[in-house]
GUDREN-838784 format. One record per residue (C-alpha): y, x, z. Coordinates in nm, 4 decimals, padded with zeros to 6 digits. Each point is the difference from the previous one (the first is absolute). Last residue first. Layout:
N
        v        u        w
        Y        X        Z
...
END
This chain:
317
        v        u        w
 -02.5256 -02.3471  02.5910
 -00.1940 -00.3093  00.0003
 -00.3872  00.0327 -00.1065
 -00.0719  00.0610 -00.3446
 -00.2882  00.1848 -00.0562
 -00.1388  00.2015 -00.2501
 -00.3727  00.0628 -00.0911
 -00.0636  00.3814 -00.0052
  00.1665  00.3653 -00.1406
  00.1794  00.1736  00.2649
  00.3629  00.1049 -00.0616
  00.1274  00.2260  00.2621
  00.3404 -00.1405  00.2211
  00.2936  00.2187  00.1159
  00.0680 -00.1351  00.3468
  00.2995 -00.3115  00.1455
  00.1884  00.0946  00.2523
  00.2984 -00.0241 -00.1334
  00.0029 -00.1280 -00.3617
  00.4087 -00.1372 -00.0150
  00.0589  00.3958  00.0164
 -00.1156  00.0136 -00.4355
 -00.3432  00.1472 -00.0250
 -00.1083 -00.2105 -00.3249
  00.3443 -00.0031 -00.1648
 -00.1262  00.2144 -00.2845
 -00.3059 -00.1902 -00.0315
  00.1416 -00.3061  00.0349
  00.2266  00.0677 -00.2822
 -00.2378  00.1804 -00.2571
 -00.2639 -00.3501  00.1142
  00.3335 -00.2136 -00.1597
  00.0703  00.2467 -00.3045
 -00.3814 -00.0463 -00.0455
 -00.0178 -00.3625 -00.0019
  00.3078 -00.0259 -00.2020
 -00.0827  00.1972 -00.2651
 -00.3859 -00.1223 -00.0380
 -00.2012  00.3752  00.0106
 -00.1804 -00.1389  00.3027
 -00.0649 -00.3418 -00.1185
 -00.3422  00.0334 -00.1379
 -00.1488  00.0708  00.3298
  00.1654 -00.3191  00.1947
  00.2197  00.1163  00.2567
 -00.0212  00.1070  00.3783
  00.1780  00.1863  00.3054
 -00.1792  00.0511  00.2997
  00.0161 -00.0745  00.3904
 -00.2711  00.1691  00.2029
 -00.3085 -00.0157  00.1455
 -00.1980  00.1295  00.2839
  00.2963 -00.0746  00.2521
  00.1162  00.2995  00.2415
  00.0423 -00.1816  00.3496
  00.2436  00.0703  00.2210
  00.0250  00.0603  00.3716
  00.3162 -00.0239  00.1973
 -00.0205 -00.3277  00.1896
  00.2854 -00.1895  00.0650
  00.1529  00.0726 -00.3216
  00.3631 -00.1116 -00.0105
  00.1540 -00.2987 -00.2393
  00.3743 -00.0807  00.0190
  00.0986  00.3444  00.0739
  00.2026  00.0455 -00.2983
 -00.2900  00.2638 -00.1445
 -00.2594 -00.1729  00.1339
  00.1256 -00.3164 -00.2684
  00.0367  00.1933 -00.2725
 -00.3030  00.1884  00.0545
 -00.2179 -00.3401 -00.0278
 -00.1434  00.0643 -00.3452
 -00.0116  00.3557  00.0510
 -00.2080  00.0019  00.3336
 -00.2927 -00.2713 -00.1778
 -00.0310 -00.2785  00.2234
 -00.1936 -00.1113  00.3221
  00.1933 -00.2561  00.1521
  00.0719 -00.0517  00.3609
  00.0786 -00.3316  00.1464
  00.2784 -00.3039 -00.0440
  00.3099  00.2012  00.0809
  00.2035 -00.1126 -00.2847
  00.0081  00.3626 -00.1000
 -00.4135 -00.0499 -00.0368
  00.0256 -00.3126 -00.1687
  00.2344  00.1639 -00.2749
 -00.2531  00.2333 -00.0157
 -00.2750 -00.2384 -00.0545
  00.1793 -00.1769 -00.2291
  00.1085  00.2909 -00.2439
 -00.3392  00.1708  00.0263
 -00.1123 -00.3664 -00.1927
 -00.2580 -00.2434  00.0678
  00.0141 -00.0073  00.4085
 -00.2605 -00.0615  00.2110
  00.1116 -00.1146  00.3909
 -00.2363  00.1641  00.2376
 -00.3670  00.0887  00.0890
 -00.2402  00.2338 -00.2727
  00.0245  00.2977  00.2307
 -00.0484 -00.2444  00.3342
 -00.3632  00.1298  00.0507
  00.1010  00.3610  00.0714
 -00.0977  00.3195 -00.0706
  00.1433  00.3678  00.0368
 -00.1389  00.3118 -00.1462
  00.3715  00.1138 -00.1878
 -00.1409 -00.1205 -00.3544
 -00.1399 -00.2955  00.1530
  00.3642 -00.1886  00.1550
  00.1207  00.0897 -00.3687
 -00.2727 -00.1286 -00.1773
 -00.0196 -00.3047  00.1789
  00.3389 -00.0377 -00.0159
 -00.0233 -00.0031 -00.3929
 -00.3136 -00.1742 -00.0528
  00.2431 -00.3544 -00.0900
  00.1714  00.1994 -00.2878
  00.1499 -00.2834 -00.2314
  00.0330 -00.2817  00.2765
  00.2017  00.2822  00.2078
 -00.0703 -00.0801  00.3631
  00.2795  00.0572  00.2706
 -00.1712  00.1153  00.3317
  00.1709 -00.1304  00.2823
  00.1140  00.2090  00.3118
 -00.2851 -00.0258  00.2042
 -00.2119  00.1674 -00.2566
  00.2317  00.2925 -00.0092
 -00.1638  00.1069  00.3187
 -00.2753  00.0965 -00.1786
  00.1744  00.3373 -00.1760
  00.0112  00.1042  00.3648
  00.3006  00.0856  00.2139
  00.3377 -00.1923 -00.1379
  00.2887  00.0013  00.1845
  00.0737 -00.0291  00.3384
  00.2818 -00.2809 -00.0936
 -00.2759 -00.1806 -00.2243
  00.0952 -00.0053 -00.3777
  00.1372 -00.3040 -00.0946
  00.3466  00.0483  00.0205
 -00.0281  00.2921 -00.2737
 -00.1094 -00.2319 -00.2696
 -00.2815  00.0807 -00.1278
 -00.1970  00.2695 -00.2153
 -00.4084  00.0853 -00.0347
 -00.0453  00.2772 -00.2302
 -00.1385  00.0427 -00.3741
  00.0274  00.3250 -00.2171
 -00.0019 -00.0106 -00.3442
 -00.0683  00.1636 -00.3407
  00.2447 -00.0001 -00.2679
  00.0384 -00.0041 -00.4238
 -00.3332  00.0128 -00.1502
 -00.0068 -00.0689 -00.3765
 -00.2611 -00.2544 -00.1093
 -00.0454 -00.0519 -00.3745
 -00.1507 -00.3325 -00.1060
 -00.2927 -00.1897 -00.1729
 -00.1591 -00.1158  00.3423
  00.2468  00.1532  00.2940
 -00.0911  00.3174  00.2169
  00.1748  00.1710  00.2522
 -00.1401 -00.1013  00.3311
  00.1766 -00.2312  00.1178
  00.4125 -00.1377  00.0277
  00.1510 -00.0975 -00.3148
  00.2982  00.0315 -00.2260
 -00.0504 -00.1682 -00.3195
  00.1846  00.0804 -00.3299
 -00.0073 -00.2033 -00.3311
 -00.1545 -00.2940  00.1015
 -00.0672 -00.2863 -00.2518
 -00.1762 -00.1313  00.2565
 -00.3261 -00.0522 -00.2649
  00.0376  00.3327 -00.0462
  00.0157  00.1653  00.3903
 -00.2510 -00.1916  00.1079
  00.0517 -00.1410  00.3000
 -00.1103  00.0596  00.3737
  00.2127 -00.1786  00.2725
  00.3352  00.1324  00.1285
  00.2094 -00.0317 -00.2274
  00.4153 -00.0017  00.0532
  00.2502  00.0451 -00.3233
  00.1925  00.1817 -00.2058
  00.1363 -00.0757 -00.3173
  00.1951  00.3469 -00.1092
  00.2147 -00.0319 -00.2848
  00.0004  00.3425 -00.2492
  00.2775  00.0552 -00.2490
  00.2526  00.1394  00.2580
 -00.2682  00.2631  00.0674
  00.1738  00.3289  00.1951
  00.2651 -00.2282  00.1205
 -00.2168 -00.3213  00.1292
 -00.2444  00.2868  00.1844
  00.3229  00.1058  00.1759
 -00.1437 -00.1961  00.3476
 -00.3581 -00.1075 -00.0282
 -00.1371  00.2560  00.2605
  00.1299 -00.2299  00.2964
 -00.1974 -00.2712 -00.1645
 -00.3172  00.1437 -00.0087
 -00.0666  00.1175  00.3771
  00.1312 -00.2770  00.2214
  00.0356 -00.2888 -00.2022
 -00.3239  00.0837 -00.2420
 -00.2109  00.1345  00.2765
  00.0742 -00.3374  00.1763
 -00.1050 -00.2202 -00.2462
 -00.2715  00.1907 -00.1708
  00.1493  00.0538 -00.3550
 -00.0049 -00.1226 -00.3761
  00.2021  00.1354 -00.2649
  00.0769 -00.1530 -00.3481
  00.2254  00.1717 -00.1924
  00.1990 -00.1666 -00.2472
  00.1517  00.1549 -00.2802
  00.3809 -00.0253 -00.1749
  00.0758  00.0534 -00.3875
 -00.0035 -00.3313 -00.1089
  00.1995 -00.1760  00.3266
 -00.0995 -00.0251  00.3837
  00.1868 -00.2993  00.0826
 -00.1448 -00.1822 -00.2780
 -00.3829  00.0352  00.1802
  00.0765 -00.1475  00.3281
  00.1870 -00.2513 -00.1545
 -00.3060 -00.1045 -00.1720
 -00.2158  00.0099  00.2441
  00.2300 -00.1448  00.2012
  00.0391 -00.3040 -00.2088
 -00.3722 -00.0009 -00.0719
 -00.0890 -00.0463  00.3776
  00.2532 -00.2475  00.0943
 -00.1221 -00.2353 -00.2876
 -00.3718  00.0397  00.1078
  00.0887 -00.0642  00.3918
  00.2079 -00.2856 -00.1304
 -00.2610 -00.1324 -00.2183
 -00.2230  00.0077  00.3268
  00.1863 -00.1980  00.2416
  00.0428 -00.2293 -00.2676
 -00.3765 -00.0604 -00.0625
 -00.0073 -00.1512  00.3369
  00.2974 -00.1982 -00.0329
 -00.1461 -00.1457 -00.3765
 -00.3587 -00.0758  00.1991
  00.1776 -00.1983  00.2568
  00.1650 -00.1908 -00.2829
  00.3883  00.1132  00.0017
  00.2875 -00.3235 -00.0040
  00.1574 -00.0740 -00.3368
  00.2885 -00.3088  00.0578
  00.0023 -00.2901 -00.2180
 -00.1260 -00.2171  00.3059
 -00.2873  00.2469  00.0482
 -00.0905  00.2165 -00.2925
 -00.2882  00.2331  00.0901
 -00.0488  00.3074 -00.0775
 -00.2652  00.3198 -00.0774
 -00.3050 -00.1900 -00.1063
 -00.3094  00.1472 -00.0003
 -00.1910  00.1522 -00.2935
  00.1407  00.3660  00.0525
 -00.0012  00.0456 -00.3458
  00.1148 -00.4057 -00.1107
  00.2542  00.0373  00.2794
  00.1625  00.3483 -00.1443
  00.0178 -00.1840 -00.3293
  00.1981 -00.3337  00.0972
  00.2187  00.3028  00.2432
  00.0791  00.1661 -00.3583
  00.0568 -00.3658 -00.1278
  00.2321 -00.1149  00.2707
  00.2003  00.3011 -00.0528
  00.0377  00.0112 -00.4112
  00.0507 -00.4319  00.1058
  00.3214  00.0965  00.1981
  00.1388  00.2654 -00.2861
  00.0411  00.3867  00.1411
  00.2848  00.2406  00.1615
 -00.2250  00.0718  00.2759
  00.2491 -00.1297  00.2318
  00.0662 -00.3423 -00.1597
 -00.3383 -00.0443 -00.0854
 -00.1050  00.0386  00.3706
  00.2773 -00.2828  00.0791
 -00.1523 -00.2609 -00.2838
 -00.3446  00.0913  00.1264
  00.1311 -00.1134  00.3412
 -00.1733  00.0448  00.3477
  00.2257  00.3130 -00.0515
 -00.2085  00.2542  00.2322
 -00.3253 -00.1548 -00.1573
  00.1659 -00.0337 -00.3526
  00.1051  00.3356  00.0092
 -00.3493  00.1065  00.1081
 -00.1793 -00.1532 -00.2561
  00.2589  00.0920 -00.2905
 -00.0757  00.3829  00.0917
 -00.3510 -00.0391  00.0258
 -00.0314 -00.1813 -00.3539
  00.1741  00.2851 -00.1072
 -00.1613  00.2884  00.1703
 -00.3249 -00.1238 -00.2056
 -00.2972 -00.1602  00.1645
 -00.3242  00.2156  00.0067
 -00.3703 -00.2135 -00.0443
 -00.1410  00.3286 -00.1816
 -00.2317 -00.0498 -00.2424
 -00.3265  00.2527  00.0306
  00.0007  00.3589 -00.0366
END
């Protein structure tokens, strides 16, 4: 590997107290250092960068252009090593992270109401979860678990199938005509709300019961299930969502189904880790949970899934 043209946290450190200062004598002060010990570590951060970082102006130090725009990203650097490293102190020597990643609104709806007592069974284990929705590789992520929505397969990983789905169109209930809905068409002149992730779902829908129309692929699109119901209580259309993810919602009346036909999707939403991980204690003490919490009430509506073994995909939740 060839030289690396890396500046030390020091001479980053003196650089942006002296920026925020416009005093080296100031950003000595703080950092507990000599005047010329800071004027030489920004000397040496100049002669790497090989532009000049200040200016003195009547006695005074005034940023370069090029010393503001490298600020902006020494304090991006700085911020991200601080938490790192407070992120990692708060967990102590005998403490592991867990890092989880979800489909956004899977993870809200589905995940997160199964999290509760997991803290008491494993005090030692810290869950980092987060949202994905594009492919990744599970290594390079650093990913311990992935939940997922496909087919059941993931390069180098195990799948374990946790629920199937059915999808039906919800809105608000002032939307819905006063006669009611007749024909699964007539929901085209209520709005169709897109999903960005599943854009053949209405199509699918309106052709699973016979029906066509050119407007299946009209409306708002929407990244998330979260926004497109939320749109849908707003009053905005009709969304096409999986019943358990929006059961919350029928259930207080917020949401109603103006057209009672669902869908049975071909795929499903798994569970996944990295082969060699499987016997790792807090992976499996963390799949043991799931597992065990799998059928839990907060999964109304949602279907015992089958694993099936091709490429995976990751569309929203």
């Amino acid at each position: 590997m060839g030289h690396r043209h890396l500046p030390t946290l020091a001479a980053m450190q003196c650089f942006e107290a002296a920026a925020r200062h416009l005093s080296f004598t100031r950003a000595a002060d703080e950092l507990s250092l000599t005047q010329s010990a800071v004027s030489k570590q920004v000397a040496q951060l100049e002669a790497l960068l090989e532009q000049p970082l200040f200016r003195r102006v009547r006695q005074r130090l005034q940023l370069t252009p090029e010393g503001s725009l490298y600020l902006t990203e020494v304090r991006k650097t700085l911020a991200q090593v601080e938490m790192s490293t407070r992120y990692l102190r708060s967990y102590g020597g005998r403490s592991e992270v867990l890092n989880v990643t979800t489909l956004p609104t899977f993870g809200a709806r589905w995940l997160i109401p199964r999290l509760n007592g997991f803290r008491f069974r494993h005090p030692d284990v810290y869950l980092n979860i987060s949202n994905r929705v594009e492919p990744f590789d599970l290594e390079e992520a650093r990913v311990d678990v992935a939940f997922f929505f496909g087919h059941g397969a993931w390069p180098k990983a195990e799948c374990i199938p946790l629920l199937g789905e059915e999808v039906v169109p919800v809105c608000a209930p002032s939307v819905v005509p006063p006669g009611g809905i007749t024909d699964p068409l007539a929901l085209t002149r209520l709005v169709l709300l897109q999903s960005a992730t599943r854009p053949e779902a209405w199509h699918d829908w309106f052709e699973a019961q016979g029906a066509y129309t050119a407007h299946s692929y009209h409306g708002p699109r929407f990244d998330t299930f979260s926004m497109a119901l939320r749109a849908a209580r707003a009053g905005c259309g009709v969304a096409l969502v999986p019943r358990f993810l929006a059961e919350e919602e029928l259930e207080a009346g917020q949401l109603v189904i103006p057209w009672a036909f669902s869908l049975t999707s071909r795929d499903a939403y798994y569970l996944a880790y990295p082969e060699h991980k499987g016997e790792v204690g807090k992976v499996k003490g963390f799949i043991e949970w799931i597992l065990e919490h799998r059928d839990a009430p907060a999964q109304a509506g949602g279907t015992p899934a089958t694993a099936q073994r091709v490429a995976p995909d990751h569309r929203e939740d």
